[in-house]
Phi, psi and omega in degrees: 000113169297126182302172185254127188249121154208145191284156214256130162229116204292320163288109160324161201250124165265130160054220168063014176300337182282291161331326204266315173334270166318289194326296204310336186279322207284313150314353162242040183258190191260336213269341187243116201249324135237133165239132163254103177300108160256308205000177166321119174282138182112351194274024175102305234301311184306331177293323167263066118264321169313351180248318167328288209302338198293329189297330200251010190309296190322321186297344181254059217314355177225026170058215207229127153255174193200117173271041165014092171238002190305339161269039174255141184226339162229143182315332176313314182288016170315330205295286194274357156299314177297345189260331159306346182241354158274000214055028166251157204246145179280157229180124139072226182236019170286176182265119210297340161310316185305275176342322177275344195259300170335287192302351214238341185315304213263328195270177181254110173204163176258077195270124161263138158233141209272157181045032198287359182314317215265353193272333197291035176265351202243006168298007172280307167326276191318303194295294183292346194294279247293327171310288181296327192230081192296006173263020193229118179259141160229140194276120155250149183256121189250205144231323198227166198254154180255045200004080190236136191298340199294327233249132160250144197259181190192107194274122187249142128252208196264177197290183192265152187231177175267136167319298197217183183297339196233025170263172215235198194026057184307331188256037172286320215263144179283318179313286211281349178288330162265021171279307190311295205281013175254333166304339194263357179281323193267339190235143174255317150320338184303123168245147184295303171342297189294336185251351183352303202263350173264334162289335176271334173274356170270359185275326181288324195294300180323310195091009186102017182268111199283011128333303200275337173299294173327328186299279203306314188285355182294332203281316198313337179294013179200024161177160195280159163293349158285330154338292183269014171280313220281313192270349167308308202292007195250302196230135183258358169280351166326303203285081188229157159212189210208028160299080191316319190259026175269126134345132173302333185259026157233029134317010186161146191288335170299315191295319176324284172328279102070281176321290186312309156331325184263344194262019172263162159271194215290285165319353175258337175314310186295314172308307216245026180276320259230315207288328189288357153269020159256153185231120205068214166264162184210115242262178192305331181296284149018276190288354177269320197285296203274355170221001191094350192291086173313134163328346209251308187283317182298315175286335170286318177296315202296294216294328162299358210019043160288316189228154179258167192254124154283182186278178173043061173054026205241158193242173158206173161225119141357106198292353202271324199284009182279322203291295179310312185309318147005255180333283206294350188296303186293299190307322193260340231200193195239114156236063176254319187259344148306304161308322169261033152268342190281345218252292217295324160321318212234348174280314178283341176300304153310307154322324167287298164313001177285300167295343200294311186323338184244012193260179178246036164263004153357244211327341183270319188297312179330281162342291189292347176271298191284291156002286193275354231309282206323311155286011179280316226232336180272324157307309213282317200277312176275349160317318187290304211280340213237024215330065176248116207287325183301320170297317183285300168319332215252317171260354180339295189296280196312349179281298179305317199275325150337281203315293171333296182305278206241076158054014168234093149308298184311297192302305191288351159284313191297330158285336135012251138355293165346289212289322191275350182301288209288346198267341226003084171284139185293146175338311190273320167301350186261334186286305188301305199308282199309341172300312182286291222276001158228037163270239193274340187295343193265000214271008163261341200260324207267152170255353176210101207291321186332320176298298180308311200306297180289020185286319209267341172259009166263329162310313178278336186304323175293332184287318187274348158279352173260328164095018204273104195272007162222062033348344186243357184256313146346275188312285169339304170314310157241046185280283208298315169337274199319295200326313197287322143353280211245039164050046160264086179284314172312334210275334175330284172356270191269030179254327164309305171299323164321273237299352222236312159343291184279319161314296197298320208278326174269352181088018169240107202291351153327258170318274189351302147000277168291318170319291181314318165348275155306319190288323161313305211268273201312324163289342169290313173273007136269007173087017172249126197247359127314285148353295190289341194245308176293277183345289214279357158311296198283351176292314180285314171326286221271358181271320167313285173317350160227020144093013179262075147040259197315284169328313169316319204290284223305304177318306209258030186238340154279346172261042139274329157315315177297314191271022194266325166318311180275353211156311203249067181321282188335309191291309200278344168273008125331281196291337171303317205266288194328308191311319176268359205264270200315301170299318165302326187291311178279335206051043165237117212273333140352290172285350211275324188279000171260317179283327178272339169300336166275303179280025158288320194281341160297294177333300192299318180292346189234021152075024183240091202259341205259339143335293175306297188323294224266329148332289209288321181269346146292301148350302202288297177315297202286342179278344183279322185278315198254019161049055148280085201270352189298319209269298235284352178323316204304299180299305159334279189310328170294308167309354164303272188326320190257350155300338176287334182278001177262024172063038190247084211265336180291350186248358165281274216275355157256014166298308182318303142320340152267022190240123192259110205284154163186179217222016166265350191234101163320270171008287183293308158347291186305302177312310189290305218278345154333285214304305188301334171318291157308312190310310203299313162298310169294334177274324166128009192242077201333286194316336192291293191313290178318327171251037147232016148279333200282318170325301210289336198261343155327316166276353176243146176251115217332319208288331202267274187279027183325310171292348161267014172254329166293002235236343186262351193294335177273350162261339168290316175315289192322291180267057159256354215294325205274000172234316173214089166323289188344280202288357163315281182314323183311300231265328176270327161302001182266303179302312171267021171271322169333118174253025168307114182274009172259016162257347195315330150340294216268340183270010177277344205289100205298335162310303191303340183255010186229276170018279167331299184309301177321303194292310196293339178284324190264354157243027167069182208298273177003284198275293159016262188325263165030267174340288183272016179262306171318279166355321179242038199222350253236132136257161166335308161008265190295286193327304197304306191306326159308307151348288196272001176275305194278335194254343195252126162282137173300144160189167191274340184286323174269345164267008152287342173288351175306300214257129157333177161302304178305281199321330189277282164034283205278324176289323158266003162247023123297322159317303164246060144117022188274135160286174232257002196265313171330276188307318200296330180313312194294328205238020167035068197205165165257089202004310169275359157304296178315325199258324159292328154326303158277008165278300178302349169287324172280352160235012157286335201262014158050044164241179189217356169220216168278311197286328182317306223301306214281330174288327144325310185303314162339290161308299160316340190072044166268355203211124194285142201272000000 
């Protein structure tokens, strides 16, 4: 048996288990005879082909050698470093091929032969041992592939890294398990904790490259790892070490490059210097338009593991080795005029895709944007920088709507912002920027609208002086955004109907679209819920009829909310299940964490509390991950409520506490201070539960929002116990008389059933019973109109919210003495308009006449007294 030669390897073998797997499967099939392992020099490959073979020895009856070859310096001598490292000795004046094919006929064997890139001229050897000795299989480690018809390739990158900043089980990952076990040679004490998020930028930055990894953890004896993140991303000669018994050419990450660098030819140096202004990946086309590169230099570069081909035809290079291209870029080349064929390039690119975006291939243009988005953001940045306006100009729209469709908000104000720092743009581009960069993307982010308002109206002032009619139908749109921000909902109004005017006159039903939206969102929160249901009915028509995604999810997960609001569970988790149907479909995972928190609230409303639970904790992540905070009330609240029904008020109150207030979404309001309602009850603390029913009735409006005002009535009871029993009792015979099933909850509940117990010992049976019969005799009505008596201070702001616009109208030319035939004349309405008018006014205002109606309104400040 020929011994097996392998060098003693001193370091333990990290990870590479799925990879150790494949080698092992692929050598010990019939079918495979040679594999060449390629990558990146430093990307691993001599270690795991070397733990592959040792692993696969036994299969091999005269076993596994391991062949050197990076100190060969001319090829003749292939013949005998392989005959030398299997042991044979050549004898006499035969001819050591004949002598090498003998020895090799018979035997069962593994020959790795290692480093072979310098090599390939000599690839007719390896094609004959495979000819001459059919029991002898071979492993090679490349840089480069040894295009032999004989030969399966096995592509290596690098280990695995944590996605981002906020993944968790870190030492899961192979990259940080082999950073721990070179930080613990120099630190012995180094813990991850402390360095975390600096350990995940050298893994990401390395790419999972154990060289570079190794490199880089050699630095800890003189400085921290947020330190060597900093300088990696700065200087690529950081990666060195000064380590005697390292070989030179993996002494440094240059040296590596380097290597790689003498074995391209002249055109491919140039190609692939040129290739280092893309940023991330990029398909064949790309590189033939922006650097020359033919299908033929792409593949020869692949085959070098200068660039890696990704799945679905896409290329990429290593980012440490983009950096060298950089620098040869610089030395050798123009990368003034690379850079703007990349920028002119990824600019018309945006541009073809600009219309697809309102169409109903929307989700593949998405796709295809968020594919290239970085080179996308590297165009956009040197265009801002270099101030070419034309570029900027070209991708403006398509950037917005992208940013709009798929939640990146944030990356796209900033390049915005970028664009107005750095372009000093002339009027009409200063106009268009400034529309976007304060339109609709900033309006969950912002805390102080003044900036926006004049951004934007400094946007329309431009438009309309240029006579530009969907710019000035824009402008308008996003005029009403802000209004609607900073809750001027009237003001709202007619910068929309313009907007909605001029969209239909140019034909884009797209936009058209988003108005009818607004104007639905916006009559709700004036409280006209007809208005409000009809929009936004024509806004989901018309979004359906052009495929517009985004506008759909959005249409149906608000009238599901309305009707979830008013009642109508069934109507509103309809419209609720299409929302989240529609959002998985887009993959925006924004609507997706919005749609399952409205059917968490469904689940809860319909008495499927293990539902809710599981929703309400989907929900939670993905709004936790992608820091939506606008959203995040919902969930909260629901996860109170259902910690109050296991009785787990510390999982109450660190919910509560965990909760990131923010001040656009009424809803989530209402829902969070509901729950705190409850949470309060359970904590024993009446007064806390009474001023967060009096917060809940304050966002709502009676005509309206009827199921969140019953929803609140069992935290009213509670902090009424201690003042007016009477009126406690009322209020929980009313609740269990409710057949509302999103109270169905509270009679299992243990306060509540110790409340009960309280209230009947301190006014005895008689009057109790009394109480509560009155009590479940009780309408919504009556609740409400009491509710806001006992919990609202009059005011005009709150008590305005009783009566619609018309009814307050109509109350006050009663106040001065017009009879109801009278008043219909002053309000061109019809008598019986009039006369149904005042009847809901005497019973919202819990009256039976005229003189009653004005002297309450009075009371209330609806009426000067």
């Amino acid at each position: 048996m020929i011994k097996n030669y392998f060098l003693t390897q001193t370091n333990p073998f990290f990870g590479r288990q799925k990879e150790l797997a494949d080698i092992q499967s692929r050598l010990t099939s019939t079918e495979c005879r040679l594999l060449t392992l390629t990558g990146l020099g430093g990307s691993g490959k001599t270690r795991l082909a070397i733990e592959a073979a040792q692993a696969i020895a036994p299969h091999f009856h005269h076993g596994v050698v391991f062949v050197g070859l990076q100190q060969i310096t001319k090829g003749d001598l292939l013949i005998h470093t392989i005959a030398q490292a299997i042991g044979l000795t050549f004898y006499g004046g035969g001819e050591p091929e004949i002598q090498f094919f003998s020895y090799l006929r018979e035997k069962s064997l593994l020959l790795l032969l290692d480093n072979f890139e310098h090599l390939l001229a000599n690839t007719a050897l390896v094609s004959a041992i495979l000819a001459q000795a059919p029991n002898i299989k071979i492993l090679v480690t490349s840089r480069e592939a040894l295009n032999l018809q004989e030969e399966w390739l096995y592509p290596l990158k690098g280990m695995s890294i944590p996605l981002s900043t906020y993944t968790t089980s870190l030492e899961d990952y192979e990259a940080v398990q082999l950073f721990l076990y070179h930080a613990r040679r120099t630190q012995p004490n180094f813990e991850l904790t402390n360095e975390q998020e600096a350990v995940i930028r050298i893994c990401k930055m390395t790419a999972g490259l154990p060289l570079a990894i190794e490199l880089a953890a050699s630095w800890l004896k003189g400085l921290t790892a947020s330190q060597i993140a900093t300088e990696i991303q700065c200087n690529l000669d950081f990666l060195s070490t000064t380590s005697r018994n390292i070989e030179a050419r993996h002494r440094s990450m240059r040296a590596v490059f380097d290597h790689s660098w003498k074995l391209m030819s002249e055109k491919e140096r140039m190609i692939f210097a040129e290739m280092s202004v893309f940023c991330g990946s990029f398909d064949s086309n790309a590189a033939e338009q922006v650097v020359g590169a033919s299908l033929p230099i792409l593949a020869a570069l692949v085959e070098k593991s200068l660039v890696q081909m990704e799945m679905s035809s896409r290329f990429s290079i290593h980012e440490l080795l983009r950096q060298y291209g950089v620098e040869k870029l610089e030395e050798h080349g123009e990368p003034d005029a690379a850079y703007e064929r990349h920028c002119q390039y990824y600019a018309n690119w945006v541009l073809q895709h600009e219309t697809v975006l309102k169409q109903p291939r929307q989700l593949e243009a998405m796709r295809a944007i968020e594919t290239d988005f970085e080179n996308i953001r590297l165009a956009w940045d040197w265009a801002s920088k270099n101030h070419r306006a034309e570029y900027l100009e070209i991708m403006l729209n398509g950037l917005y709507l992208f940013g709009f469709l798929g939640n990146r908000y944030r990356e796209t104000i900033a390049m915005f912002q970028q664009a107005l720092d750095e372009s000093g743009a002339e009027s009409s581009l200063l106009g268009r920027l400034l529309s976007r960069r304060w339109g609709y993307l900033h309006w969950w982010y912002q805390a102080d609208y003044r900036d926006a308002l004049t951004g934007v109206q400094q946007a329309l002032t431009i438009a309309l002086d240029e006579n530009d009619t969907f710019e000035i139908a824009f402008g308008h749109l996003k005029l009403a955004y802000v209004m609607i921000s900073m809750q001027r909902y009237a003001e709202a109004l007619p910068h929309l109907e313009t907007s909605k005017t001029l969209f239909e006159h140019i034909n884009e039903p797209y936009y058209v679209c988003w108005v009818l939206h607004r104007l639905g969102y916006v009559y709700g929160n004036l409280n006209e819920n007809a208005k409000s249901h009809d929009y936004t009915e024509q806004s989901l028509l018309l979004a359906r009829s052009t495929h517009n995604h985004l506008s759909l999810v959005i249409c149906l997960y608000n009238l599901g909310s309305d009707y979830l609001l008013e009642g109508d569970y069934l109507k509103g988790r309809h419209y609720c299940e299409e929302a989240l149907q529609v959002a998985n479909k887009a993959g925006h995972r924004g609507q997706i964490a919005h749609s399952l928190s409205l059917l968490a609230l469904c689940a809860f409303c319909q008495g499927d509390y293990a539902t809710c639970q599981e929703y309400a904790e989907r929900s939670h992540l993905i709004i936790e991950d992608i820091n939506l905070v606008v959203f995040q009330s919902y969930n909260v609240a629901l996860l109170i409520l259902l910690a109050c029904m296991r009785a787990d008020y510390i999982e109450g109150v660190r919910l509560k506490e965990s909760e990131k207030r923010h001040n656009t979404n009424t809803m989530g309001y209402q829902l969070l201070y509901w729950a705190l309602a409850i949470l309060s009850c359970g904590l024993e603390n009446p007064v806390e539960a009474g001023m967060y029913v009096q917060q809940v009735l304050q966002l709502t409006h009676p005509d309206i929002d009827h199921a969140l005002i019953s929803w609140i009535v069992p935290a009213a009871a509670y902090a009424l116990a201690q003042t007016d029993r009477a009126k406690a009792v009322e209020l929980l015979g009313w609740v269990w008389a409710c057949s509302d099933n999103a109270l169905n909850w509270i009679h299992q509940w243990p306060p509540f059933e110790q409340l009960q117990a309280q209230l009947q010992d301190g006014m005895g049976t008689a009057s109790y019973k009394a109480h509560w019969e009155k009590g479940t005799t009780l309408t919504i009505d009556t609740i409400n109109i009491y509710l806001r008596r006992e919990f609202c201070v009059p005011s005009e702001a709150t008590a305005q919210q009783l009566l619609t616009v018309r009814e307050n109208e109509i109350l006050r030319l009663m106040a001065i003495g017009m009879t109801n035939p009278q008043i219909a004349a002053e309000l061109v309405i019809g008598a019986g308009t009039v006369k149904t008018h005042t009847l809901n006014i005497y019973r919202k205002l819990d009256v039976t006449n005229r003189t009653q109606a004005i002297v309450r309104a009075q009371e209330l400040g609806l009426l000067p007294a």
